[in-house]
C-alpha positions in Angstrom: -0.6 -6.5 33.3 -1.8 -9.2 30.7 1.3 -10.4 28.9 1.5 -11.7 25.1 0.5 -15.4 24.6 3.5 -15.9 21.9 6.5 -14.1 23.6 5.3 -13.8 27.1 6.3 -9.8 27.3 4.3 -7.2 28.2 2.0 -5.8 25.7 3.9 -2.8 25.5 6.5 -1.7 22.4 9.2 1.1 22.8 9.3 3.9 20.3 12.0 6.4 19.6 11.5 10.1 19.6 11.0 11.8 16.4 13.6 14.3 15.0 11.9 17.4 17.3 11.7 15.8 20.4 15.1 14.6 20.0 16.0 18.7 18.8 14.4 19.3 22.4 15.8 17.5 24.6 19.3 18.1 22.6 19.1 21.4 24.1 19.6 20.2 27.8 23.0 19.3 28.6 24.4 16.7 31.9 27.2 17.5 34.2 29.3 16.4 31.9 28.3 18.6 29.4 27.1 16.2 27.2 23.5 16.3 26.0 21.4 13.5 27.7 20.7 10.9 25.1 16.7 10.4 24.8 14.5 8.1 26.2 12.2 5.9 24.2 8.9 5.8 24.7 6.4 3.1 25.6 3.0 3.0 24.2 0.9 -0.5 24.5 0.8 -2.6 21.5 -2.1 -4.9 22.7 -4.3 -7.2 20.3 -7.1 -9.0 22.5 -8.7 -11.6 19.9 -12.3 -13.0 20.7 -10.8 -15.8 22.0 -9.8 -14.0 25.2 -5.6 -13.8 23.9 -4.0 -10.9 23.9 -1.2 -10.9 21.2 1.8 -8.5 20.3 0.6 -7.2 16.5 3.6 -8.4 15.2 3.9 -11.4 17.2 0.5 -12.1 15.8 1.9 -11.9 12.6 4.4 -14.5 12.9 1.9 -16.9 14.1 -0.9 -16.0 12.1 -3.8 -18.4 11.2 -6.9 -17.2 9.1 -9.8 -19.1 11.3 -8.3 -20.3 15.0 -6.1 -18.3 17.5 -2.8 -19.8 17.0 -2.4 -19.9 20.8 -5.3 -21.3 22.3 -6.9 -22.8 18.7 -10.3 -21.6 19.2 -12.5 -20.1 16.1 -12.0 -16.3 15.8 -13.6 -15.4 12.7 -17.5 -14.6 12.5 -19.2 -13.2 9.9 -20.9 -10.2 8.7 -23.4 -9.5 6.1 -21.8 -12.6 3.7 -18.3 -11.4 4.7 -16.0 -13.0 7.0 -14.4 -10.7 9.5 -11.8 -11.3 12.2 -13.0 -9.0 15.5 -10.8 -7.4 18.2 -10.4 -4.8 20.4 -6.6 -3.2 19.4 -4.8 -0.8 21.8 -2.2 0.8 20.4 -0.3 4.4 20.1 -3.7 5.8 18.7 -5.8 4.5 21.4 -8.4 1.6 21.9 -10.3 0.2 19.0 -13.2 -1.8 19.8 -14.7 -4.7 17.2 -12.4 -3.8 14.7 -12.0 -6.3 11.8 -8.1 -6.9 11.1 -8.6 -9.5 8.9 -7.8 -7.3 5.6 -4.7 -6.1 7.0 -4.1 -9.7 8.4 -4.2 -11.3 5.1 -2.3 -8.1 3.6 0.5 -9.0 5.5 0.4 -12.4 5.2 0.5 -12.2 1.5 3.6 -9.9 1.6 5.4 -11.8 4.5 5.3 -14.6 1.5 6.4 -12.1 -1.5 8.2 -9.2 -0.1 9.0 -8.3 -3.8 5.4 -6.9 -4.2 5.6 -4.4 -1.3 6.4 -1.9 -3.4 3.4 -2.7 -5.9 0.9 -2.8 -3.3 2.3 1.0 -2.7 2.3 2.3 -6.2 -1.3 1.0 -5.8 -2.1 2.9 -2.5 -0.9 5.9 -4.2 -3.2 5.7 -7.0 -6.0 5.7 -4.8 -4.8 8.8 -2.6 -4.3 10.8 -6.1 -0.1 11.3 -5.3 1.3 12.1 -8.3 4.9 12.7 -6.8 4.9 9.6 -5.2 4.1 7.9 -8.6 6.8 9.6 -10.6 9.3 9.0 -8.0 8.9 5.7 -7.8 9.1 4.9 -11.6 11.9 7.0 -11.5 13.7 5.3 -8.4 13.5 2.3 -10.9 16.8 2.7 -12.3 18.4 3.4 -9.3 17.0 -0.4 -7.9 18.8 -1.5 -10.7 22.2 -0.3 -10.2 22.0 -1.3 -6.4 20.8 -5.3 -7.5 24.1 -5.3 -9.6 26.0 -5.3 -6.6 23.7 -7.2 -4.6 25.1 -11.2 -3.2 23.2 -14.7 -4.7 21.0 -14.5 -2.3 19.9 -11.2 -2.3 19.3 -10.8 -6.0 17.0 -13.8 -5.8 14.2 -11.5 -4.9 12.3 -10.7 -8.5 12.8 -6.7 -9.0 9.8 -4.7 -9.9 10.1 -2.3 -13.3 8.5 0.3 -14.1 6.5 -1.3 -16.7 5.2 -4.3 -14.2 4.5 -1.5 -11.6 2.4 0.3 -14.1 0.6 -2.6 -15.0 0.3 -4.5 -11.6 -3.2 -6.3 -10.6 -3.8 -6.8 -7.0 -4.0 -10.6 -6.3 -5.7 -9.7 -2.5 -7.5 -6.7 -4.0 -9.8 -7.8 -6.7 -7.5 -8.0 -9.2 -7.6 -4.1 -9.4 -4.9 -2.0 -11.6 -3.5 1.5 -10.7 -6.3 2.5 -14.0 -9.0 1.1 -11.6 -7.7 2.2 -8.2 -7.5 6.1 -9.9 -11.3 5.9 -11.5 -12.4 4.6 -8.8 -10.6 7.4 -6.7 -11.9 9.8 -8.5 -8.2 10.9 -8.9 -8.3 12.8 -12.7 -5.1 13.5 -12.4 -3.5 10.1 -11.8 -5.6 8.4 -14.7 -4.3 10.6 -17.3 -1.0 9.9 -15.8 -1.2 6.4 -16.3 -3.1 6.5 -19.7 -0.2 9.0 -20.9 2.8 6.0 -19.5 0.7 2.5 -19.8 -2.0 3.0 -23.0 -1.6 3.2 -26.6 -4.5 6.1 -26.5 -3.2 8.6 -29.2 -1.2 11.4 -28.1 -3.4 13.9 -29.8 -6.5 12.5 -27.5 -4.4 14.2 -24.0 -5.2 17.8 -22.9 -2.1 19.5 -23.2 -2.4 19.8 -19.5 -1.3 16.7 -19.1 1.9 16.9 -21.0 3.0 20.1 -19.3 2.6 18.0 -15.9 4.6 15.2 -17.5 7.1 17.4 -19.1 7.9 19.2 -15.7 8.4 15.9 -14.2 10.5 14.6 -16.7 8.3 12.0 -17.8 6.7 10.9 -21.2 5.6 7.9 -22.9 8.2 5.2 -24.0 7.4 2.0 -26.5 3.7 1.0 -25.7 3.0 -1.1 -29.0 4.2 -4.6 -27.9 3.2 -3.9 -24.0 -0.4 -4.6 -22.3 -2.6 -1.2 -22.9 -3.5 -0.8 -19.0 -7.2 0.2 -20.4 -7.5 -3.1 -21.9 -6.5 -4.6 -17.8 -10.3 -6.3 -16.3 -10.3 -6.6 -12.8 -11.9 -10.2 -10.8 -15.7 -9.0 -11.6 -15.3 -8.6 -15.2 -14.7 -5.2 -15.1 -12.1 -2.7 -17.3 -11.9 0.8 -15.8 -13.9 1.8 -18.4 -16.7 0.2 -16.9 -16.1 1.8 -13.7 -15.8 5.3 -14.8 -19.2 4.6 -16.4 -20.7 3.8 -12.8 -19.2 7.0 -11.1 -20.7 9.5 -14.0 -19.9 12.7 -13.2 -16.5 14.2 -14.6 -15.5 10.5 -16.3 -18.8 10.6 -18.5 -17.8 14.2 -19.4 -14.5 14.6 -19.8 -13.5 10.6 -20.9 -17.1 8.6 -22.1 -18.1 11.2 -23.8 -15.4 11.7 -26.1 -14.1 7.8 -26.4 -10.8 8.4 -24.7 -11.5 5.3 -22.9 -12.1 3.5 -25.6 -9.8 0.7 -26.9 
C-alpha cells in the first residue's frame, strides 16, 4: 500500500462509530459483563496529485503550495477554460473521485488556516445559499452567548477578533467574489433568507415587508435593531460591480415580481 509522502503512514484515517452503531454494539455484553467498547473504523483518506504523490488530505493541508507539490516540487496546476484548476483523483469514505479540481477547497482552507476567526462567517454564508433560516437565527443569537464565554477566556485566547452579529450580517467573502449573505440568498433563489436579511441589515421601511415576514421574525424572536448609522446590506457591491439588486434583475422570475417591481430593492 502507497503510504503519504509527508507523514509516511498509510493512507488510511480511523473513524469512530456514530451514536447508533455505538447503541448496537452497546447491546452485546463480554464475559465480564461489560459491553465491548467499539471499534473504529478505517476508511482510506488518499489524495494522488498529478504529480504521482499521494498525500493525507489534511497532511496536504499543512504543506500546502498553490502551483508545485510540496513533496516532489513539480507543477500541479493546469488550466481549464481561463481558470486554473488543481486535478486529482481523491479516495475517501465516499469513494474514488477522478479529476477532481480541489483547488477551491484548497485555497478555502488555506485562507481560514490563516484567520480562524472567519470560520464562522464563511458559515453564515453557506447558509444563505442553502436557504436555512434556523441556522441563521441561531447563530446571531449564539452571539451573545460568544461573548460571555471570551470574558473568561486567557490573553491568548481572546486575541482571536470575535464576530457580531452585525459584521456577520454584513460580511463580504474575500475568496468568494466579495459576495454578501444579500447576494449569496438572490443568487439562491432563497426568498425567504433575503427578506430575513433586508428585515435585520437594511434601512428598507418597515411598512415595505409582507407581514409574513414579521410573523416569521416574531416567532423567532427576532426584529430589527438600530440600522441608521450601520452599512444598509443592499447598498453592499460585490468584486464585479455588482449590488444584489443587480443580480435579482438577472434571475427575473419571482425577484422582478415580488422586489423590482415594487422598488423594495431600491436604496
Amino acid at each position: 500500500m502507497a503510504v503519504c509522502v509527508a507523514c509516511k503512514k498509510p493512507l488510511e484515517v480511523e473513524i469512530e462509530p456514530d451514536e447508533e452503531e455505538e447503541d448496537v454494539e452497546m447491546g452485546g455484553s463480554s464475559s465480564s459483563g461489560k459491553a465491548p467498547a467499539p471499534q473504529p473504523e478505517t476508511v482510506p483518506d488518499d489524495v494522488h496529485l498529478t504529480c504521482g504523490c499521494h498525500f493525507h488530505w489534511d497532511c496536504l493541508l499543512e504543506a500546502y503550495q498553490i502551483t508545485e507539490c510540496p513533496s516532489c516540487g513539480k507543477n500541479i496546476a493546469s488550466t481549464s477554460n481561463g481558470i486554473q484548476q488543481v486535478l486529482c483523483t481523491l479516495n475517501n469514505e465516499g469513494g474514488i473521485q477522478e479529476n477532481l479540481d480541489i483547488l477551491p477547497l484548497l485555497t478555502e482552507e488555506s485562507y481560514l488556516k490563516a484567520y480562524p476567526e472567519e470560520r464562522k462567517c464563511r458559515a453564515f454564508l453557506e447558509f444563505c445559499r442553502e436557504g436555512d433560516v434556523k441556522a441563521i437565527i441561531g447563530m446571531l443569537q449564539d452571539d451573545s452567548d460568544d461573548e460571555d464565554e471570551d470574558e473568561d477566556m486567557g490573553d491568548e485566547e481572546t486575541a482571536r477578533r470575535t464576530i457580531g452579529a452585525d459584521e456577520l450580517l454584513r460580511y463580504q467573502d474575500p475568496i468568494g467574489e466579495m459576495q454578501s449573505g444579500l447576494h449569496a440568498a438572490v443568487q439562491a433563489q432563497s426568498r425567504e433568507v433575503a427578506w430575513l436579511l433586508l428585515l435585520l441589515a437594511s434601512n428598507l421601511p418597515l411598512l415595505e415587508f409582507p407581514p409574513e415576514v414579521f410573523q416569521e421574525a416574531e416567532a423567532m424572536g427576532i426584529m430589527r435593531g438600530l440600522t441608521e448609522d450601520k452599512t444598509d446590506i443592499r447598498s453592499m457591491k460585490d468584486a464585479n460591480g455588482k449590488a444584489a439588486e443587480d443580480l435579482a434583475k438577472e434571475a427575473g422570475g419571482v425577484w422582478m415580481a415580488g422586489w423590482i417591481g415594487n422598488g423594495r430593492l431600491a436604496i
